[in-house]
C-alpha positions in Angstrom: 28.6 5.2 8.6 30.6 6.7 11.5 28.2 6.3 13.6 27.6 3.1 13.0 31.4 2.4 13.6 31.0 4.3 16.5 28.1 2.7 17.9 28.9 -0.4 21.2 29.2 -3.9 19.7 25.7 -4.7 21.6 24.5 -1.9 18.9 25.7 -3.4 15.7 24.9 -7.0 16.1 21.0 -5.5 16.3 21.9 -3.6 13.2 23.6 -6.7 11.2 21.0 -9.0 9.5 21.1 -12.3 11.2 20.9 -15.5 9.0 19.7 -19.0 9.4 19.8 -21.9 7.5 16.6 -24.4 7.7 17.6 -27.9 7.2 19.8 -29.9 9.9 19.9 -26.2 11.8 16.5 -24.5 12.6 14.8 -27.9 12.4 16.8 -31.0 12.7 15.7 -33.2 9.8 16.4 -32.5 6.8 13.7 -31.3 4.6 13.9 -32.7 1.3 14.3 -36.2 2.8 11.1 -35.9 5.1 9.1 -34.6 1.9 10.8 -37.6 0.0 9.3 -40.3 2.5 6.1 -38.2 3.1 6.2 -38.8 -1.2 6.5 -42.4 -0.9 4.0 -43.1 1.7 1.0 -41.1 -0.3 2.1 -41.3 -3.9 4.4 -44.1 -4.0 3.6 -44.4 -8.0 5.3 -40.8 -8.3 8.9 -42.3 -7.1 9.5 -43.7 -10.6 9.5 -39.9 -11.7 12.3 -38.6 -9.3 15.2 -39.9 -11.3 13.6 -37.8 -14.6 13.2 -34.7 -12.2 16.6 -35.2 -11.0 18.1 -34.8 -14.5 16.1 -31.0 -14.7 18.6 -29.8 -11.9 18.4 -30.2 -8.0 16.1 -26.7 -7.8 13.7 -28.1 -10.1 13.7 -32.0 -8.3 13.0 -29.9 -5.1 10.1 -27.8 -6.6 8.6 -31.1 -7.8 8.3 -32.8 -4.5 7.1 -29.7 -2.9 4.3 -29.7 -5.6 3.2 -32.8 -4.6 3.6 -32.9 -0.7 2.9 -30.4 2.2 4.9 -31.0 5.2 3.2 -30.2 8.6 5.5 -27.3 9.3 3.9 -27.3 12.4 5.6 -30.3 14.0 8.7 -30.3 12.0 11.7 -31.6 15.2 12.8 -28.0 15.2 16.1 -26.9 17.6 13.9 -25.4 20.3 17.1 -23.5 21.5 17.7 -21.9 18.0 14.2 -21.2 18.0 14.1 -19.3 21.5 17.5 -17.5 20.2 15.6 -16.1 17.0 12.6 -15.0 19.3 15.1 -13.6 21.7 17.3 -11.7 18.7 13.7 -10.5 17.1 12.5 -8.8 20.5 16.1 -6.8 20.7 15.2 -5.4 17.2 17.0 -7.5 15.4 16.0 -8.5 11.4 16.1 -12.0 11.1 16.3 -13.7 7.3 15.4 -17.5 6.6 17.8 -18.5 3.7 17.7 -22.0 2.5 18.4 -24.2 0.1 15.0 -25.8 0.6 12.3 -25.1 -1.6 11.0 -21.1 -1.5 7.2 -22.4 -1.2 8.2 -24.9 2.1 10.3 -22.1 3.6 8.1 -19.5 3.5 5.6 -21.6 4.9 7.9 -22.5 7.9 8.5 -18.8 8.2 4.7 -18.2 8.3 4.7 -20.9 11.1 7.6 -19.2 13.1 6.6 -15.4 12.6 10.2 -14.5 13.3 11.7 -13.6 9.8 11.5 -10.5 7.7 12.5 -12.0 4.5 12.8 -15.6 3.1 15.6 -16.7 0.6 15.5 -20.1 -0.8 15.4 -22.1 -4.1 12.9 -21.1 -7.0 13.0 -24.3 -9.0 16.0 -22.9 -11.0 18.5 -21.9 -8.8 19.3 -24.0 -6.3 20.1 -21.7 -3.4 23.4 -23.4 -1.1 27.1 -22.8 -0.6 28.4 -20.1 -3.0 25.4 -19.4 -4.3 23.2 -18.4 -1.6 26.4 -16.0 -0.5 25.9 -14.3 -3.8 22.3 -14.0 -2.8 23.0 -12.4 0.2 25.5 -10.2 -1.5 23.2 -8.8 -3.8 20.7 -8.6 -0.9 22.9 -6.8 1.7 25.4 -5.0 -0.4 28.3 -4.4 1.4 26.9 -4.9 5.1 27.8 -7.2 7.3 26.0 -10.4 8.5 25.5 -13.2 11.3 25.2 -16.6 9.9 24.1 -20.1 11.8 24.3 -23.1 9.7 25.1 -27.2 10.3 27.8 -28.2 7.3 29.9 -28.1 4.9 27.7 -26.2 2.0 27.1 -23.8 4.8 31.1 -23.2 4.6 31.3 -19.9 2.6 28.7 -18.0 4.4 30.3 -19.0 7.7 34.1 -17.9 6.2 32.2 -14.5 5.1 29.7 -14.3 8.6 31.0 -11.6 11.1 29.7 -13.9 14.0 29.6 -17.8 13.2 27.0 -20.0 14.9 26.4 -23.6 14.4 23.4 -26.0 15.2 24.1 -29.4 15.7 27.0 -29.0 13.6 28.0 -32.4 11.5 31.3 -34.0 11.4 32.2 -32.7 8.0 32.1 -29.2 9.1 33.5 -29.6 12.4 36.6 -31.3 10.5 36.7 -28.4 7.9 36.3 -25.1 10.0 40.1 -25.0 10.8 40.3 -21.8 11.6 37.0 -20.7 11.9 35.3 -20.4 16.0 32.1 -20.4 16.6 30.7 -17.5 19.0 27.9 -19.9 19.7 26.6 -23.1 19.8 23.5 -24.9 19.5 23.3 -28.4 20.3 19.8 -30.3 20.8 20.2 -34.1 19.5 19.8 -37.1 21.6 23.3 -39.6 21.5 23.6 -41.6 18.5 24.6 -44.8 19.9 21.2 -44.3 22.1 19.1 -43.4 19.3 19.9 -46.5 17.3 19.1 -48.7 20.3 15.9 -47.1 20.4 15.1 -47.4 17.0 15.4 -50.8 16.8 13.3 -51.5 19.3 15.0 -54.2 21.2 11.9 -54.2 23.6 10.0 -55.7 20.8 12.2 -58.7 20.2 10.5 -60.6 22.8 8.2 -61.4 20.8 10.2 -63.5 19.0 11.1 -65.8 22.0 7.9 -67.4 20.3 10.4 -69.3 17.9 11.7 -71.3 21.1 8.1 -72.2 22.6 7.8 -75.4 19.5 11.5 -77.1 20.9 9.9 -76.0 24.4 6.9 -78.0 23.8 9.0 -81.2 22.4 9.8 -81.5 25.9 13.7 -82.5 24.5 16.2 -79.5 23.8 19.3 -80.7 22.1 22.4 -78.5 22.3 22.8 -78.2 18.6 19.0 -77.4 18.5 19.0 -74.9 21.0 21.6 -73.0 18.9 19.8 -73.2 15.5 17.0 -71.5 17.6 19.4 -68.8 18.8 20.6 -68.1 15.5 16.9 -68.1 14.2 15.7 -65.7 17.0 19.0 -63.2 16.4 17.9 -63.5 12.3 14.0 -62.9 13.1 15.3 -60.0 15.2 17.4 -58.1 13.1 15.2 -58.5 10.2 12.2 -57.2 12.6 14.4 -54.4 14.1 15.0 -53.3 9.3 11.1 -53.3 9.1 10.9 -51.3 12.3 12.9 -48.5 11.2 11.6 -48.4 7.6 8.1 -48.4 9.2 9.5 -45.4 11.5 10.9 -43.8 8.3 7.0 -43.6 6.4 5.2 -43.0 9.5 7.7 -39.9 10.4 4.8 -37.2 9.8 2.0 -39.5 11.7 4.0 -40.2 14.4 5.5 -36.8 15.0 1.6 -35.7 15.4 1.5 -38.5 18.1 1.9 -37.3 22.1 4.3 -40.4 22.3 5.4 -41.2 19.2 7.1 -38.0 18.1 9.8 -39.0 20.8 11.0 -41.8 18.6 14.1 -41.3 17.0 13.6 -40.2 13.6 10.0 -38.5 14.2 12.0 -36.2 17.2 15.3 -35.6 14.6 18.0 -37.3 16.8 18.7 -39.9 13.5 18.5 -39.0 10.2 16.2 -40.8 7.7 19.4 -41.2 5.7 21.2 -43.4 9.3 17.9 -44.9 9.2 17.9 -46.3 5.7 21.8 -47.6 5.7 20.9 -49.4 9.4 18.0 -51.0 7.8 19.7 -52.3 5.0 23.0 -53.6 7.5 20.5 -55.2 9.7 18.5 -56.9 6.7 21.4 -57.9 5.3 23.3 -59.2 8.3 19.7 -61.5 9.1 19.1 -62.7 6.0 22.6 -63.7 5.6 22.6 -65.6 9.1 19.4 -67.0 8.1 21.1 -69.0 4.8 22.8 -70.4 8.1 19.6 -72.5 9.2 17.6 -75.1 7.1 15.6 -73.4 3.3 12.2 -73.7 5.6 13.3 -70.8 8.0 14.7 -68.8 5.1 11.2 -68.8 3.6 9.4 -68.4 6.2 11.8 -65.5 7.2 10.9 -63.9 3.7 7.1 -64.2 4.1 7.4 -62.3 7.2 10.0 -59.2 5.4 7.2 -59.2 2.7 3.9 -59.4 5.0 5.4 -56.4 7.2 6.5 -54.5 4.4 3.0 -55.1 2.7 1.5 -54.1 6.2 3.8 -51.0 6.8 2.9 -49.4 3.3 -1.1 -50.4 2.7 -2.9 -53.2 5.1 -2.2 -51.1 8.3 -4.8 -49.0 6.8 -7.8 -51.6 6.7 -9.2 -52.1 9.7 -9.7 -55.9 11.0 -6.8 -56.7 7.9 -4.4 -55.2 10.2 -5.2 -57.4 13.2 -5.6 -60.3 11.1 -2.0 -59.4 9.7 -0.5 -58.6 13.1 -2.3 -61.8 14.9 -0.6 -63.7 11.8 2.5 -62.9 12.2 3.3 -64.1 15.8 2.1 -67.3 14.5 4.3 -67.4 11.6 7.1 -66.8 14.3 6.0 -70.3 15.3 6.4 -71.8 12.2 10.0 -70.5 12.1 11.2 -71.8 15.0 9.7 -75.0 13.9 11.4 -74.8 10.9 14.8 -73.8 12.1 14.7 -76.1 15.4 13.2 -79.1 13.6 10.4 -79.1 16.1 6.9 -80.1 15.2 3.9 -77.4 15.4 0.3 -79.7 16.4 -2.8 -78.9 15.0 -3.6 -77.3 19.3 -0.9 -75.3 19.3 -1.6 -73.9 16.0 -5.4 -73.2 16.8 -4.9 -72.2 20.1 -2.2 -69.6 18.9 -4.4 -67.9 16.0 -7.6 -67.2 18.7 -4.9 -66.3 21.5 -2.6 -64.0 19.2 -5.9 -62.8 17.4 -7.4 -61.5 20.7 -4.2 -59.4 21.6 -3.8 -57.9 18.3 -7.4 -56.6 18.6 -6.5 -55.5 22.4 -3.9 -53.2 20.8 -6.1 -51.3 18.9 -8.8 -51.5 21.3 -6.4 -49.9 23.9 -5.3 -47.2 21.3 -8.9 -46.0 20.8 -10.0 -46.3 24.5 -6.7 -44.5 25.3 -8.0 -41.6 22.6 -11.5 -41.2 23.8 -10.5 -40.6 27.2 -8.1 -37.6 25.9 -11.4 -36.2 23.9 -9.3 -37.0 20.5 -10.4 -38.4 17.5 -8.0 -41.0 15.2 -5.4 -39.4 13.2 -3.3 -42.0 12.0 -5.3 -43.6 8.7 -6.2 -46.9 10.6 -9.1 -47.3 9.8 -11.2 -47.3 13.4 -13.7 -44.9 14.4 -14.1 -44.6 18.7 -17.6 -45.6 18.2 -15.7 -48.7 17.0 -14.7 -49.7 20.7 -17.3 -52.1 22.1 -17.1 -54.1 18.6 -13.5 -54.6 19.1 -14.0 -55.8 22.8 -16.7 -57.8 21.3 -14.7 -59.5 18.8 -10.9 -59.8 21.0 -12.7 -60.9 24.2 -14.8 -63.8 22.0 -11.5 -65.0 20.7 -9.8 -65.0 24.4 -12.3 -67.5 25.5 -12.0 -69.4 22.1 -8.1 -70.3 22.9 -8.9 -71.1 26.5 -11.7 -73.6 24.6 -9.0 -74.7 22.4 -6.5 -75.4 25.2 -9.3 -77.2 27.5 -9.8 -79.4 24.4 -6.4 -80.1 23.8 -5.4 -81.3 27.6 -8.8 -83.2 27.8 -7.7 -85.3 24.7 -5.6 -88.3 23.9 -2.5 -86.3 23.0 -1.3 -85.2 25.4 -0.8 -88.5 27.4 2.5 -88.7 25.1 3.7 -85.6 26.3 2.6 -85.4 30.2 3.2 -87.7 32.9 0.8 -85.9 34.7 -1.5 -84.0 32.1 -4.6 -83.5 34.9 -2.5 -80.7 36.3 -2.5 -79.3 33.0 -6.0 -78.3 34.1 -4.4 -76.1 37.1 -3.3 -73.5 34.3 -7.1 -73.0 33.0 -7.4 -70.2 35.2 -4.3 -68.6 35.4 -4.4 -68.4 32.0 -8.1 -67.0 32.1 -6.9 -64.3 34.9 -4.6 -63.1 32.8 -6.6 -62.6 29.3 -9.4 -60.9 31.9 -6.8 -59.1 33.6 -5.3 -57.5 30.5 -8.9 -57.1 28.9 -9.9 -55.1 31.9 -6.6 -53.1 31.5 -7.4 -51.8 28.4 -10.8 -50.8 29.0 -9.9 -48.5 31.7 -7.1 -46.9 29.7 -4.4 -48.6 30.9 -2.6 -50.3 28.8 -0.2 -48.3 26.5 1.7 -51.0 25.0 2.0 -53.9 22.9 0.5 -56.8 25.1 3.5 -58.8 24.3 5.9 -56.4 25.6 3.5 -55.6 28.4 3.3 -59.1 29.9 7.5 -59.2 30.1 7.1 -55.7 32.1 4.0 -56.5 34.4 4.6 -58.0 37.7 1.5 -59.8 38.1 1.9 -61.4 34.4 5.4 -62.4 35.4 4.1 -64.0 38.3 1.3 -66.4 36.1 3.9 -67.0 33.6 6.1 -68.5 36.5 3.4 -70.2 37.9 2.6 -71.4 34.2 6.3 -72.9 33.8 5.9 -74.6 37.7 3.0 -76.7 36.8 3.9 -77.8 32.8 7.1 -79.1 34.8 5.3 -80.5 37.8 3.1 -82.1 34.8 6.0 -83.5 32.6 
């Protein structure tokens, strides 16, 4: 022992154990919550079971779950700079321990993953292993030596008070507020900034698509004030309630996307939200558009629920089918239409609506097409339970590219008829957008095929100079026509 007191401080901190917690520290998500959603997305039957387990004790809830799912440990949203400090620590000599209050079978499978830990403490499905418990576990385990200890909050409290060096990972509010005395010697902080995060997991990119409520008080050719407004409300409702399905699609694709080389970047796939943030912003924003919504005439409020409950229905199952999810997709941009008919007080035509389904139907199917092109040229295979194969490629380009020229058919038809002589002064120059609008179905077709296009189509065309440029050229010649 005197030699060990002896010994430079360099010496002892290789000789003290060094402790890590798992959830919110060595990775950044918490567990438990990612095995939850992972739960609902494969065996959504089994979530009626949870509050039964819950009443056996939280040890034997969390041995449950992990019976019936198997996180990918390997692309859990671990801190990469705790991670590099455990591999830097375990090259000095250093013996590293993995206590958790996570499952024992999950943590020793993230151990396995990391090869960095001698031993793994966690909960056995009787005790649950956090706060004063797990320091009586490391009691018994080290006796009287000392430890090092890195944890996140506030039932990591006791070990810290108890650790002879205190280190924190992206340390919550809670245990910043309740360390009074307590300094950390280090600190490891790898989280993107909240306010960011949110804005990205709303995707406010994708809320142009809902400028499609304004096109049917566009096409009346007569925009009343109060009109325009209702359709402003309508589009801020529509978008808020899109922006809930978003994240609570996010939230059940979190193990799929964070296999994805772009996907795992989002928010709650990468660990810079927490499911938990995620689940109490999609209920504000749900509840903050659906109340707006009782704003604007019953019709939009229905047709505002149909599109909660087709997304919802297309999040959990249809996404799965293939051609469904297209059909789905294709169907609701059009239903956008009949909401900002409804909520406007503008009429949809029997052109507009045909014209839409081909048009809408031919980009959904560009998506996908663009997904799998984008795949086979990377050598991978699909991973994400669509439902395409690559060899399914030229069908899809068969099928989207047929239903581009059918809406150019549809709008020929429609400006060659008697119609439109109520709407146009001049309804010949409606002819003038023919090809414009044929260069720019071609343009985005041709796109895709060569791997190019990595984004909603939508979205794309409000980002792509040369699609700017048609749709202003577009706008110049309805007006010229009207």
């Amino acid at each position: 022992m005197s030699q060990i007191l002896s010994a430079p401080e360099s010496s002892l901190e290789v000789l003290r154990p060094l402790c890590v917690d798992l959830d919110g520290t060595l990775v950044k998500s918490d567990t438990l919550i990612d095995s939850l959603l992972v739960l609902a997305r494969a065996h959504p039957a089994l979530l009626f079971a949870l509050p039964f387990q819950l009443l056996r004790g939280k040890a034997a809830f969390k041995a449950f779950i992990t019976g019936h799912v198997s996180l990918d440990v390997a692309h859990l949203p671990y801190n990469h700079k705790v991670v590099q400090f455990l591999h830097e620590e375990r090259s000095h000599g250093r013996t590293i321990y993995l206590a958790t209050g996570a499952d024992l079978r999950l943590a020793e499978r993230v151990a396995a993953h990391l090869g960095v830990f001698a031993g793994v403490l966690g909960s056995d499905g009787v005790t649950n292993l956090t706060g004063n418990r797990k320091l009586d576990r490391l009691r018994r385990e080290f006796g009287d030596r000392p430890y090092d200890y890195i944890g996140n909050d506030v039932p990591d409290l006791p070990l810290l008070a108890h650790a002879t060096q205190i280190m924190v990972a992206n340390p919550s509010l809670r245990l910043r507020l309740r360390m009074r005395g307590l300094r950390p010697t280090r600190t490891f902080v790898e989280r993107g900034r909240p306010f960011w995060s949110i804005l990205r997991a709303m995707r406010l990119h994708q809320w142009s698509k809902n400028l499609l409520i304004f096109l049917p008080l566009l096409l009346a050719h007569v925009i009343p004030l109060s009109l325009f407004l209702d359709g402003l409300l309508a589009f801020a409702c529509f978008s808020l309630t899109a922006s809930s399905a978003y994240i609570l699609n996010d939230l059940l694709d979190i193990e799929a996307d964070r296999r994805h080389p772009q996907k795992r970047l989002r928010p709650f796939a990468s660990g810079d939200l927490s499911a938990l943030t995620g689940l109490f912003l999609a209920f504000v924003f749900l509840l903050l558009g659906l109340s707006g919504a009782r704003l604007l005439p019953p019709a939009f409020f229905s047709w505002l629920l149909l599109y909660l409950g087709t997304t919802l229905a297309y999040t959990w199952y249809l996404k799965r089918i293939a051609i469904v999810d297209v059909l789905i997709l294709s169907g609701l941009y059009v239903l956008r239409l009949l909401a900002g008919s409804a909520a406007t007080q503008s009429h949809i035509s029997h052109w507009l609506a045909g014209f839409s389904a081909f048009l809408f139907f031919s980009l959904a199917i560009v998506k996908r097409f663009a997904e799998l092109q984008n795949l086979r040229d990377r050598g991978l295979q699909p991973r994400n339970g669509r439902g395409y194969l690559l060899a399914d490629t030229d069908q899809l380009r068969s099928f989207g590219t047929s239903s581009a020229f059918a809406a150019a058919v549809v709008f020929a038809i429609y400006i060659s008829g008697g119609d439109v002589m109520l709407l146009y002064r001049r309804p010949h120059l409606l002819w003038l957008i023919m090809p414009l609008l044929i260069l720019w179905l071609c343009r985005v077709w041709l796109l895709a095929s060569r791997g190019e296009l990595d984004e909603d189509p939508l979205v794309f065309a409000l980002t792509d100079r040369a699609s700017l440029l048609i749709g202003v050229a577009v706008a110049a010649i309805a007006i010229f026509a009207i």
